[in-house]
N, C-alpha and C positions, 0 to 999 in steps of 0.2 A: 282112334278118331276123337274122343273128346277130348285130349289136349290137344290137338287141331285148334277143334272149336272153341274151346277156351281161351288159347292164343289170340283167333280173329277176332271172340265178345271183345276182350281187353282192349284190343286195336281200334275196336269201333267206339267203345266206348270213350277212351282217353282222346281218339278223335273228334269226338264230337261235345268235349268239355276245352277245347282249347278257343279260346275269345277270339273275336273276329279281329284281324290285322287292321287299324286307322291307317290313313296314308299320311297322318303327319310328320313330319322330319324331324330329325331328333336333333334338338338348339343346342349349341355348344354354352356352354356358363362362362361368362365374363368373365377375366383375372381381375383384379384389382390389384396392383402393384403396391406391395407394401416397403416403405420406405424402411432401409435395415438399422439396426437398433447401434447410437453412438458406442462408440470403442471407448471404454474407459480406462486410461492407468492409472496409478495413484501419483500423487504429485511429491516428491517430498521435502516436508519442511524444512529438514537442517540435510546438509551431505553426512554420509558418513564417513569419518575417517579413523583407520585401524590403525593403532598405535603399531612403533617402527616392527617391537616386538614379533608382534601379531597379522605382520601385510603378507600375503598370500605372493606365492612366487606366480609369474604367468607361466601360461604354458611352452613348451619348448623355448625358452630363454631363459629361466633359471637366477635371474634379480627379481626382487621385489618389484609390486607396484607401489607406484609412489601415490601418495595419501591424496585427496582433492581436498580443499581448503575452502571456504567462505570468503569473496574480494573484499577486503575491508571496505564500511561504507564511508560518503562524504558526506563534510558538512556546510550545509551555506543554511544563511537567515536573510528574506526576502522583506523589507520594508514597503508595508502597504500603505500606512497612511497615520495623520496625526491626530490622534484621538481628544487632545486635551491643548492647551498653549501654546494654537498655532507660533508661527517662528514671526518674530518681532512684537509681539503681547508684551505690553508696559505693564511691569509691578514694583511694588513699594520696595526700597530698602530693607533686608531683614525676612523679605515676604514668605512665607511658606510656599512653594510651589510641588503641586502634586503632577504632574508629565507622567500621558501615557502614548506608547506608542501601538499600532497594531500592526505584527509581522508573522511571517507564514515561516513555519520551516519548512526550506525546500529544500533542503538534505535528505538523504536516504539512513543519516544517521538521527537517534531518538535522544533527543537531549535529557540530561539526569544531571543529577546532584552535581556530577563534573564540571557541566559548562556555566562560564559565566561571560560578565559583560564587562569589559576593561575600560577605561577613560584612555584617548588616542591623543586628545589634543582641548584645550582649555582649564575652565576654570570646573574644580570638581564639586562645587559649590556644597559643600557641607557633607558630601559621602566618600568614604572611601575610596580609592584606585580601582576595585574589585568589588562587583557586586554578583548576587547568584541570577543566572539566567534559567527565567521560568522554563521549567520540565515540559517539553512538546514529545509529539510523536511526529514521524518524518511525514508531512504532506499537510499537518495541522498549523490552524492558525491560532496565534496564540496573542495575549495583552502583557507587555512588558509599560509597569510603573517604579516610578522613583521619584521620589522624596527627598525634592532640592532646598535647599534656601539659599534665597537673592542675595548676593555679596550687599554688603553697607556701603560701597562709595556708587555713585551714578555710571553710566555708561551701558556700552553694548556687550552681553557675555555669549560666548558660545560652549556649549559641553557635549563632545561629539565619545560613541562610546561604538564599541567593535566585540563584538561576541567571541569568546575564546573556546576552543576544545580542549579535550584533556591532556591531550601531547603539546597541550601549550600556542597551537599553532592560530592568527587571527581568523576569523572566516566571515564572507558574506555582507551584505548593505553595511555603512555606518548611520547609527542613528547620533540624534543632535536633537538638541533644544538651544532655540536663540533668542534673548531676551534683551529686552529693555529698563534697565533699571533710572530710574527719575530719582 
C-alpha cells in the first residue's frame, strides 16, 4: 500500500504545481522576406587560350578545340573642338603658330608610341609629313598641339592632318588649321 500512496502524493503533487492555462492564442511571428544574396562569377580579363600543342580534345569527337581569340580592337579619333587659332586667324609672315586641337579617342584601341598624325592635304608649314600622336587610352579625351610656322608670301593656307594606326591604315575625324597670312 504505500507505493500506492506514494504514486497518488506524486500525482497530486505535480498536479497541483502545473500553472494555470491563460486563454491567449498563440501569434504566429512574421516572415520577413529576405531578398537572396547576388550570384557572383568572376569576370575574366583576358580569354584564355592553349597553345595548338596543349588544346584538350572534346569529348566524344576526338579533334581539338580550337583556341578563343581576343576581336582586334578599332581605331577612330573624334574632333571636339579648336582650342587655339580658330580657322581664318590673320598672322604675320614667318609667324610662329602654336594649334591646338581637343579630340576624344573613341576607339576601343589605346593609342601608344605607334600612332601618329600624317598631313592629307596642304601646306605642312614647317613640320614634317609625320608627327607622333599623343598616347590616349580608348574613351579619353586628349590635346593634340603643333608647332607651325606661317609660310613667307600672303594668302590663305590650309594643313589638314589624319591620325594613322600601326598597320599604316588612316582613321577618324580630319583635323586642319586655316590661316590667313597678310
Amino acid at each position: 500500500m504505500k507505493v500506492r500512496h506514494f504514486i497518488l502524493l506524486g500525482v497530486l503533487l505535480v498536479s497541483g504545481c502545473v500553472a494555470e492555462e491563460t486563454s491567449t492564442p498563440l501569434q504566429p511571428v512574421p516572415l520577413t522576406p529576405v531578398a537572396p544574396a547576388p550570384i557572383t562569377s568572376p569576370v575574366a580579363t583576358q580569354p584564355v587560350v592553349l597553345p595548338p600543342a596543349a588544346s584538350p580534345t572534346l569529348p566524344g569527337v576526338g579533334e581539338p578545340a580550337r583556341p578563343t581569340t581576343t576581336p582586334a580592337c578599332g581605331d577612330n579619333l573624334k574632333f571636339m573642338a579648336d582650342l587655339t587659332v580658330p580657322d581664318g586667324t590673320i598672322v604675320a609672315r614667318g609667324a610662329l603658330i602654336d594649334k591646338r586641337w581637343q579630340v576624344e579617342n573613341s576607339g576601343s584601341c589605346n593609342w601608344d608610341e605607334r600612332y601618329r598624325l600624317k598631313i592629307i592635304s596642304g601646306a605642312e608649314m614647317g613640320l614634317e609629313a609625320e608627327q607622333a600622336l599623343f598616347p590616349a587610352r580608348s574613351g579619353a579625351t586628349a590635346m593634340i598641339r603643333m608647332l607651325l610656322l606661317a609660310p613667307s608670301k600672303p594668302g590663305t593656307y590650309r594643313s589638314a592632318w589624319q591620325a594613322v594606326g600601326p598597320d599604316g591604315e588612316v582613321f577618324g575625324d580630319i583635323i586642319y588649321v586655316e590661316i590667313r597670312v597678310n
